[in-house]
N, CA, C and O of each residue as an XYZ file, in Angstrom:
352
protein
N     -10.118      5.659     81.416
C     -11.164      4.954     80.698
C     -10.532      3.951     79.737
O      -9.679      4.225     78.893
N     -11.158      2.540     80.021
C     -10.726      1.721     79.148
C     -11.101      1.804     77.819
O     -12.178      2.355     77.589
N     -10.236      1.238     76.590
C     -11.134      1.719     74.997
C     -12.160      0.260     75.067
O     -11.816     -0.790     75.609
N     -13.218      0.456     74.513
C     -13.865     -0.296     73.687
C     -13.158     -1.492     72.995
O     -13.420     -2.682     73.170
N     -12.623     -1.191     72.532
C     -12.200     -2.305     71.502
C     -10.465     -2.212     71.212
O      -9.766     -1.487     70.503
N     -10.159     -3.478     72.264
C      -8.657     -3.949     71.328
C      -8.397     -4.715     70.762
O      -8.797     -5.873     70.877
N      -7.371     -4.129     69.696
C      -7.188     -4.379     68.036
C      -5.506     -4.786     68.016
O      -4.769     -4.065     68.689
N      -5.137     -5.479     67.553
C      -3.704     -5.904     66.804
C      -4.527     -6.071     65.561
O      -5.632     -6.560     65.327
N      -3.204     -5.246     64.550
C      -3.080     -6.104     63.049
C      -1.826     -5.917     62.589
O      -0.914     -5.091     62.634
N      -2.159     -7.210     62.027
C      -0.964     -7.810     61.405
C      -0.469     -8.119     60.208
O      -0.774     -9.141     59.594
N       0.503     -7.054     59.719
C       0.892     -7.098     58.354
C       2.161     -6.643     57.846
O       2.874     -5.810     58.404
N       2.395     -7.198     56.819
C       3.671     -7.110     56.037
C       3.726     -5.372     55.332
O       2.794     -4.624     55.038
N       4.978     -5.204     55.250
C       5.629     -3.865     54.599
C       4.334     -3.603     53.017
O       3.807     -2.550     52.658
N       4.232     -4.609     52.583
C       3.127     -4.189     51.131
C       1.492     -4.140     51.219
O       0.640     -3.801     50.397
N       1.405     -4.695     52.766
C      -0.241     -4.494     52.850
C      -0.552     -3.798     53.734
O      -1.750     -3.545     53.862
N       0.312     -3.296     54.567
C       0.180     -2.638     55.674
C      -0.801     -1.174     54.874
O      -2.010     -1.062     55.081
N      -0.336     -0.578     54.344
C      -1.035      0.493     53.747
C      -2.709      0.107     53.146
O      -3.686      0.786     53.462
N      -2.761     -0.853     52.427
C      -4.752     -1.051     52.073
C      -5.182     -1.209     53.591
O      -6.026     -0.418     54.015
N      -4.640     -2.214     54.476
C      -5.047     -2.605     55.512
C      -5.437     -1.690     56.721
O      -6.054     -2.155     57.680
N      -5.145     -0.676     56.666
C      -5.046      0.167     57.631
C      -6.004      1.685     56.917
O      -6.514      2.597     57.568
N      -5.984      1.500     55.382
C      -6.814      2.697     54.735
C      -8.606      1.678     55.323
O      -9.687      2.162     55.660
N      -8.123      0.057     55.195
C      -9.738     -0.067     55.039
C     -10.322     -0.180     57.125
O     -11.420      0.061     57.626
N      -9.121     -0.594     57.726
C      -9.546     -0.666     58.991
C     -10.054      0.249     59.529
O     -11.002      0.025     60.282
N      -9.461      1.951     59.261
C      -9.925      3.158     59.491
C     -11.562      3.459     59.017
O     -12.515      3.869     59.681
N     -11.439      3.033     57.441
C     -12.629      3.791     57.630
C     -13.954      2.316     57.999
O     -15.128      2.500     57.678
N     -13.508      0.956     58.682
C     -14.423      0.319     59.774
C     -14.561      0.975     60.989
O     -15.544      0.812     61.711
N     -13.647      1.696     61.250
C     -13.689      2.522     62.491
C     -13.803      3.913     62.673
O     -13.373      4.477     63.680
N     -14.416      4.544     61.655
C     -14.574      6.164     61.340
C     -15.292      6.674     62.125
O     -15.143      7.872     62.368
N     -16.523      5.746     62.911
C     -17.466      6.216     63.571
C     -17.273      6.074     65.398
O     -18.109      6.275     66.278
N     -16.037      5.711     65.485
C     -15.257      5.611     67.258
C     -14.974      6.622     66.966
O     -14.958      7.128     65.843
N     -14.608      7.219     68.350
C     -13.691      8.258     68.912
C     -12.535      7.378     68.970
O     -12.594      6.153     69.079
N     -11.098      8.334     68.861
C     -10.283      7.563     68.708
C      -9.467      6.886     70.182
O      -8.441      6.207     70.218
N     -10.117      7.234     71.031
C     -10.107      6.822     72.545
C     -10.825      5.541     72.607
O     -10.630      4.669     73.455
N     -11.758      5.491     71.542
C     -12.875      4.036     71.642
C     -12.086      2.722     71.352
O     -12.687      1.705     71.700
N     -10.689      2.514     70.706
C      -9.859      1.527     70.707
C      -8.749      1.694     70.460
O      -8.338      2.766     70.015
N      -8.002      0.680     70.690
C      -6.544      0.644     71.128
C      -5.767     -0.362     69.839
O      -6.410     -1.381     69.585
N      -4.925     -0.236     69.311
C      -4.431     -0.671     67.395
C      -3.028     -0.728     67.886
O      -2.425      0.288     68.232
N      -2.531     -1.877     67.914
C      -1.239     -2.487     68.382
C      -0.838     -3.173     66.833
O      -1.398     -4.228     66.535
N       0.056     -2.606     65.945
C       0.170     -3.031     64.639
C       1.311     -3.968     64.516
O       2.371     -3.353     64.631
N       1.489     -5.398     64.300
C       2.557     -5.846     64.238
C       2.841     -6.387     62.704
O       2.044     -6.869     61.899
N       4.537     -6.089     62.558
C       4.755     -6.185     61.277
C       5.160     -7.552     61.459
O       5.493     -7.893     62.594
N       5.186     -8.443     60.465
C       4.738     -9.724     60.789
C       6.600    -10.295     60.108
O       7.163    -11.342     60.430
N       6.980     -9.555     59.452
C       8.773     -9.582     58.987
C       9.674     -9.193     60.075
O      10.661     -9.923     60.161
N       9.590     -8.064     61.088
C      10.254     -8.067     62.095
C       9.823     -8.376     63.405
O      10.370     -8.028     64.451
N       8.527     -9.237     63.233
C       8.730     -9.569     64.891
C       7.468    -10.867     64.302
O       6.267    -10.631     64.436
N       8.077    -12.498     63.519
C       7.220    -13.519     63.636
C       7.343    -13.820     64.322
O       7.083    -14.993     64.058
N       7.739    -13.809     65.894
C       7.282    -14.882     67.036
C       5.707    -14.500     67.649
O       4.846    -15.133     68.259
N       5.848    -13.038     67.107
C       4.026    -12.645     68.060
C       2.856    -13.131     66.803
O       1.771    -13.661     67.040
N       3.506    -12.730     65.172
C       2.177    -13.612     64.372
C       2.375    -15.141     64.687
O       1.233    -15.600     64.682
N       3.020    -15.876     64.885
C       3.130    -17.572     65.332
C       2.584    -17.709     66.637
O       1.767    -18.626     66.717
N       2.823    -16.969     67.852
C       1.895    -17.123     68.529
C       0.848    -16.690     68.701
O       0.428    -16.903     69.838
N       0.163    -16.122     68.027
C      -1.321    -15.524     67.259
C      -1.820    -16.379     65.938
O      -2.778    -16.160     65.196
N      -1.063    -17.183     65.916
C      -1.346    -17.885     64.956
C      -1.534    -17.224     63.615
O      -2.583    -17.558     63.065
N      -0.941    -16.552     63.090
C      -1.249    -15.998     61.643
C      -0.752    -15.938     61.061
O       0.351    -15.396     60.985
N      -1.626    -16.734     60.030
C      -0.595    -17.212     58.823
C      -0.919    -16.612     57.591
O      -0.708    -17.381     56.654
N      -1.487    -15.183     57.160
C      -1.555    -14.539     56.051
C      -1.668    -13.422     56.698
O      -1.870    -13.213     57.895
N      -1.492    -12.566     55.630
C      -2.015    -10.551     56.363
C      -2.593    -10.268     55.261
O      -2.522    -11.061     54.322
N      -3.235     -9.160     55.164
C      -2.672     -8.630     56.881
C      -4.065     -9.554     57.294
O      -4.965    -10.067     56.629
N      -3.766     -9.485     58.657
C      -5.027    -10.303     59.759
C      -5.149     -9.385     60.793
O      -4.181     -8.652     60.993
N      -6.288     -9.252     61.601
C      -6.446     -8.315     62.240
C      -6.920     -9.146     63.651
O      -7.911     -9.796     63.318
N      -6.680     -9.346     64.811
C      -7.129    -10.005     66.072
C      -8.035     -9.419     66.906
O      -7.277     -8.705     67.562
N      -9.572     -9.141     67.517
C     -10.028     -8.302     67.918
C     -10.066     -9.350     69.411
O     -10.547    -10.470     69.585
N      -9.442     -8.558     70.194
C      -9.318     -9.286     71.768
C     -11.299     -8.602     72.766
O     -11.695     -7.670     73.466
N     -11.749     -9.655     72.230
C     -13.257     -9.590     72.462
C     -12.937    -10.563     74.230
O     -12.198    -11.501     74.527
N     -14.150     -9.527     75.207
C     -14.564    -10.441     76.330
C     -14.882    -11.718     76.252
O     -15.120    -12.184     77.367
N     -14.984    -12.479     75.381
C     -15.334    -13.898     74.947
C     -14.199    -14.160     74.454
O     -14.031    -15.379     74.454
N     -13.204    -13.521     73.970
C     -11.823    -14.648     73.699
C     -11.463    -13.962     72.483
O     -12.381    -13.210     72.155
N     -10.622    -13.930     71.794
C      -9.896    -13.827     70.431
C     -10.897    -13.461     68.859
O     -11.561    -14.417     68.458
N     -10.935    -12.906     68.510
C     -11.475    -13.297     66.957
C     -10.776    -12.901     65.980
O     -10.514    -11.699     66.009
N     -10.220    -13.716     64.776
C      -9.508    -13.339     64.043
C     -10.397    -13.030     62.643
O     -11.316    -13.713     62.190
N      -9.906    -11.951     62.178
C     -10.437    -11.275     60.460
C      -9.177    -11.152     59.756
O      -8.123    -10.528     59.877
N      -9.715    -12.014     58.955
C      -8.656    -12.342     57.831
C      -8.931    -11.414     56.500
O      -8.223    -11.723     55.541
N      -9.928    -10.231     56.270
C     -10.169    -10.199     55.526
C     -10.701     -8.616     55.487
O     -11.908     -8.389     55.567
N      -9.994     -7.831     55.395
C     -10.286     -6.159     55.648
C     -10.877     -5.469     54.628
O     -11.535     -4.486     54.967
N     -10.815     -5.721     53.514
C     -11.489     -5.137     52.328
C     -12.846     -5.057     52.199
O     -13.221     -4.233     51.365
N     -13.956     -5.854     52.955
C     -15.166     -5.669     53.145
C     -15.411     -5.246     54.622
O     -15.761     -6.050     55.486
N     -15.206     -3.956     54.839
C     -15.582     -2.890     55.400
C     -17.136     -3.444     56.000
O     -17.298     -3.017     57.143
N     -17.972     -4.042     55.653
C     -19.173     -3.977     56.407
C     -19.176     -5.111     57.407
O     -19.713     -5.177     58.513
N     -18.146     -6.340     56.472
C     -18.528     -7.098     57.402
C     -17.311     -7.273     58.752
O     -17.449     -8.035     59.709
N     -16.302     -6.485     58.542
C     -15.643     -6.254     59.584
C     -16.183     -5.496     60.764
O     -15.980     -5.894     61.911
N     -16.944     -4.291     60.467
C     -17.901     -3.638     61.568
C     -18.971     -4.589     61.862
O     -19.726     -4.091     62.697
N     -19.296     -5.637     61.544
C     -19.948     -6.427     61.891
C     -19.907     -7.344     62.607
O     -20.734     -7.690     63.450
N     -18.330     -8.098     62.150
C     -18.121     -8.607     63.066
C     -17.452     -8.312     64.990
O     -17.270     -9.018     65.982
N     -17.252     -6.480     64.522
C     -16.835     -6.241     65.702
C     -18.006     -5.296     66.250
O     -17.917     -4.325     67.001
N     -19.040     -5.824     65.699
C     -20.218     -4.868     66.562
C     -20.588     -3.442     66.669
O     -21.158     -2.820     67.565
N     -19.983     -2.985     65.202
C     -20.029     -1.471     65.065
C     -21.286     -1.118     64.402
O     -21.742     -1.858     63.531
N     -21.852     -0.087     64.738
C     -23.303      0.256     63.816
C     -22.838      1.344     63.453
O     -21.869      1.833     64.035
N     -23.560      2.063     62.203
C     -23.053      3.727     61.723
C     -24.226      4.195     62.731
O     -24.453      5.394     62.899
């Protein structure tokens, strides 16, 4: 079974930790089979944030059937489930 929803995010050694406390609880209400979280640290491997284009973190890429969407912005929890189509 394919997941629902794949996820890269992308962040540095000092944000990696808020970024990932606030992505979780956007995603509290998946099973954890419902998506797939490919985390890239953006200090040991910038050739994948440059070709993702990202130029702050953390940033998060949601690889949507329509193409790419990037969230720049994890701390508002509602509107990240929003933008990835999550309902409680």
């Amino acid at each position: 079974m394919q997941p629902s929803y794949k996820l890269t995010l992308y962040v540095t050694p000092d944000s990696s930790g808020k970024a990932l406390a606030h992505l979780y609880t956007a995603l509290q209400d998946l099973a954890y089979n419902d998506y797939q979280l490919e985390i890239i640290h953006v200090l040991k491997e910038p050739d994948k944030a440059m070709k993702a284009k990202v130029i702050g973190t953390p940033a998060l890429v949601y690889h949507s059937a329509d193409g790419e969407i990037l969230i720049n912005s994890l701390s508002d929890v509602a509107s990240v489930r929003k933008t990835l189509g999550i309902r409680a």
